[in-house]
C-alpha positions in Angstrom: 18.4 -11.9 -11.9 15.8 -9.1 -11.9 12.9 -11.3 -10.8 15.4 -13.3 -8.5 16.0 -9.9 -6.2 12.4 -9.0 -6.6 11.4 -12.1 -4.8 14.0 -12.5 -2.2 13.2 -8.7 -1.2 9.4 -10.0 -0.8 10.6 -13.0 1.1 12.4 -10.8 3.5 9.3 -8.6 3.6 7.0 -11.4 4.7 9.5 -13.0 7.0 9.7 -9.2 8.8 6.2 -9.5 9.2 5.8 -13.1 10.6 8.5 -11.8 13.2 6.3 -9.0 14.3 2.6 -10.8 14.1 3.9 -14.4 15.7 7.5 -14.3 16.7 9.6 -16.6 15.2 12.3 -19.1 16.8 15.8 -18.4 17.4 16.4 -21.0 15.4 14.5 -19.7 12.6 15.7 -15.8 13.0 19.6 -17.9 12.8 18.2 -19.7 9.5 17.1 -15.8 7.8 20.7 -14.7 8.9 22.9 -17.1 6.7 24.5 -15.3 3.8 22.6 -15.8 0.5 19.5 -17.3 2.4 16.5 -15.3 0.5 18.0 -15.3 -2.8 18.4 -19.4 -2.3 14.3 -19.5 -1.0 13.8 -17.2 -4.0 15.3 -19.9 -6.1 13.6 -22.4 -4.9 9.9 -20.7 -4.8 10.9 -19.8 -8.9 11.5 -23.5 -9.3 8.2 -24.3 -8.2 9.0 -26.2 -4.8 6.9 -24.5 -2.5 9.1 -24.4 0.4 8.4 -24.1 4.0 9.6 -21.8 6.3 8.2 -21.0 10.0 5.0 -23.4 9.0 3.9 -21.4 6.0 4.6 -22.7 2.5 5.4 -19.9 0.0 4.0 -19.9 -3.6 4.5 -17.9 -6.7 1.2 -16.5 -7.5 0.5 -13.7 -9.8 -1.7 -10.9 -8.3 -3.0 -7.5 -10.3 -1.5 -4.4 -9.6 -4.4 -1.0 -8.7 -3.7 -0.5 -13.1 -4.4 -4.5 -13.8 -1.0 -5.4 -14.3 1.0 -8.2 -14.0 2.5 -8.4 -10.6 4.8 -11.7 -9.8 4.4 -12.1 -5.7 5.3 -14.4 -3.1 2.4 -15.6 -1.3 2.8 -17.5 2.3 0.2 -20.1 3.1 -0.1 -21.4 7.5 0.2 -25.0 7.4 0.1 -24.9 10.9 -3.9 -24.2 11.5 -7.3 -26.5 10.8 -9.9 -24.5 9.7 -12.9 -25.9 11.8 -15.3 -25.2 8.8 -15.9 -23.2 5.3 -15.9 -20.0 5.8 -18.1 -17.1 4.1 -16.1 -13.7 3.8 -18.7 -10.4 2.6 -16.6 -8.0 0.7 -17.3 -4.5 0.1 -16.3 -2.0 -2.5 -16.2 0.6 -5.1 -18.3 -1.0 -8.2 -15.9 0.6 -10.5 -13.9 -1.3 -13.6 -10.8 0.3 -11.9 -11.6 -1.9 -8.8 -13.9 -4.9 -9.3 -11.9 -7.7 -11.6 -8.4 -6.5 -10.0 -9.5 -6.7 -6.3 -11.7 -9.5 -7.1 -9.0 -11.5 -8.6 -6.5 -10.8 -5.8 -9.0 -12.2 -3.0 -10.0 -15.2 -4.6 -6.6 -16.3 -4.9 -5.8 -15.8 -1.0 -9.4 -17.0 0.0 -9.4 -20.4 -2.4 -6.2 -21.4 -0.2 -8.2 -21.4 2.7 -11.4 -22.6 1.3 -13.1 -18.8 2.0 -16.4 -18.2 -0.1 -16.0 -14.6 -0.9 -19.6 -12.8 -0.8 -20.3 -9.9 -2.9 -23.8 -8.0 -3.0 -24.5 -8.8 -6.1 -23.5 -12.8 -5.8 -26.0 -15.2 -6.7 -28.6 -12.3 -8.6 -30.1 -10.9 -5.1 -33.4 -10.3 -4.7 -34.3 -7.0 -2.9 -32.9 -3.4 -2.1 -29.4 -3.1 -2.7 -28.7 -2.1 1.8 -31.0 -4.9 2.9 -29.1 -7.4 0.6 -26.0 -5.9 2.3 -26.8 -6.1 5.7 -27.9 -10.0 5.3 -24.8 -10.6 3.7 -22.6 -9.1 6.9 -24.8 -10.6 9.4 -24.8 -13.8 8.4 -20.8 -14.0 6.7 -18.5 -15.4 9.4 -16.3 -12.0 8.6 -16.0 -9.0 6.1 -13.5 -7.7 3.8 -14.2 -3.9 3.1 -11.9 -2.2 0.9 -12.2 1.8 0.3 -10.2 3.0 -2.5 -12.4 4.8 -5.3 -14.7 5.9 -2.6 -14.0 9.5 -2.0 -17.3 10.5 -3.9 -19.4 7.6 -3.0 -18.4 6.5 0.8 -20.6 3.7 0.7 -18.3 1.0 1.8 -17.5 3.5 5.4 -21.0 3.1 6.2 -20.8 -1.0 5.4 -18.1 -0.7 7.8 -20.3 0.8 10.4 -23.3 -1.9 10.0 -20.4 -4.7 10.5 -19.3 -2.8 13.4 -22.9 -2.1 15.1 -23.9 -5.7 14.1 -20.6 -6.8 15.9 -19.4 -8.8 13.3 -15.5 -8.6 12.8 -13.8 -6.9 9.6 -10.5 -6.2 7.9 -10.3 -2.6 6.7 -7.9 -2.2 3.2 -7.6 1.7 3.6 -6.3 3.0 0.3 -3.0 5.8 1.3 -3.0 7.4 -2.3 -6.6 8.8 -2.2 -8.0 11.9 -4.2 -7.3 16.0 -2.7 -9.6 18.0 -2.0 -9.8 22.1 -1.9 -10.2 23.2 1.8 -10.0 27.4 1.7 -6.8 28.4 0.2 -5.6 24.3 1.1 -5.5 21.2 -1.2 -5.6 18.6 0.8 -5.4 14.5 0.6 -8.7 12.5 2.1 -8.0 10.2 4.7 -9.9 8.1 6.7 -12.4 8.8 9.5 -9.9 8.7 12.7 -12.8 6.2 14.4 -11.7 3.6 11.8 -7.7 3.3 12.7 -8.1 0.1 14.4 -6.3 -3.5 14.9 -7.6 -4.8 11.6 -6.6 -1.1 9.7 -4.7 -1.9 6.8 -2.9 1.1 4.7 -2.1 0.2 1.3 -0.7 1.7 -2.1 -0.4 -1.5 -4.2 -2.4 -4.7 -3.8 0.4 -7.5 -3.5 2.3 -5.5 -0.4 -0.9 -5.8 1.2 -2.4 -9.6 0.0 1.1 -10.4 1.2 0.3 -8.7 4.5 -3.1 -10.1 4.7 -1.7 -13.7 4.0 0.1 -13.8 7.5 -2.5 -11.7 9.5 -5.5 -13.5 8.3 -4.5 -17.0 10.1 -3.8 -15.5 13.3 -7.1 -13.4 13.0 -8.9 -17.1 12.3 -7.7 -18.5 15.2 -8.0 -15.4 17.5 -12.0 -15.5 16.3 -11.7 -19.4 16.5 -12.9 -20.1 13.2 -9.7 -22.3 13.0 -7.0 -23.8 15.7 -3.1 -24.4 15.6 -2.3 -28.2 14.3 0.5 -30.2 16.4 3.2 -29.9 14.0 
């Protein structure tokens, strides 16, 4: 019963935030407002139908928590686009074993659903200086992924962010809430992110499946808006 409340709470999560990225129907907001509706969608996503709701078909996946656990989530995938071709996606971030396999993992799941190659700088054994290989990677991927947490000592990933955004390629920011503090005077104080970088595609985060569950319904709209992909006649 746990794991049944977990899910429906998810469900009602992601159908808040289809409501506030694409509007849903009357008739679909009526649907949500039956009695016992997301623990009976919870059920039926635990059961392993895959149902449909508002043209996205939700999954039970199992994403990795900032620690590497375990985490059970919900994940909604639009049936109502056509990707117009594969896609390459450049993601940046910390190097770090608290960061790599966990964030790794979490992307390829999302991305395989939509046939996105991910594109690290060190896929595929580069050749050359470590920037250079970098700056290839963003000019020539459709978009970027940039994620900062772990960065507070090495900021490399806000200057990736800059190249993407003087090269005028487009880019979703993961901007990790729970960063380090620092002493200012008599003051500790948290790091947060340059003020420049609080854009449309700025995403705040504490744990990675509330914001791959995020991603999952802003990342079709973002395909179609860049017109990497179009709405299907459903």
């Amino acid at each position: 019963m746990a794991k049944l409340a977990v899910i429906a709470a998810q469900i009602k999560a992601v159908c808040d935030l289809l409501h506030q990225y694409e509007g849903l129907e009357k008739r679909q907001l009526r649907r949500m407002q039956v009695t016992g509706f997301y623990n009976a969608f919870a059920k039926s996503i635990l059961a392993g139908d895959a149902p449909q709701l508002a043209g996205y078909a939700f999954d039970l996946v199992h994403f990795r928590s900032i620690s590497g656990s375990d985490l059970p989530s919900i994940l909604p995938i639009s049936h109502k686009i056509l990707i117009r071709r594969k896609l390459k996606a450049f993601v940046g971030h910390r190097f770090s074993d608290a960061v790599t396999p966990n964030h790794r993992h979490n992307l390829a799941i999302l991305f395989q659903a939509y046939g996105i190659q991910p594109w690290y700088s060190d896929s595929d054994s580069p050749n050359g200086p470590v920037f250079g290989v970098i700056l290839d990677r963003i000019r020539k991927s459709d978009f970027s992924v940039f994620d900062d947490r772990e960065t507070e000592a090495r900021p490399n990933t806000l200057i990736e962010i800059g190249t993407a955004i003087g090269l005028g390629k487009p880019y979703f920011y993961f901007n990790y809430s729970d960063k380090r503090t620092v002493q200012i005077g008599s003051r500790r104080e948290k790091i947060t992110t340059a003020s420049d970088l609080a854009g449309m595609l700025y995403m705040p985060y504490r744990e990675y499946d509330v914001l791959l569950r995020e991603f999952a319904v802003r990342l079709p709209l973002f395909m179609c808006d860049r017109r990497f992909a179009r709405r299907s006649r459903m």
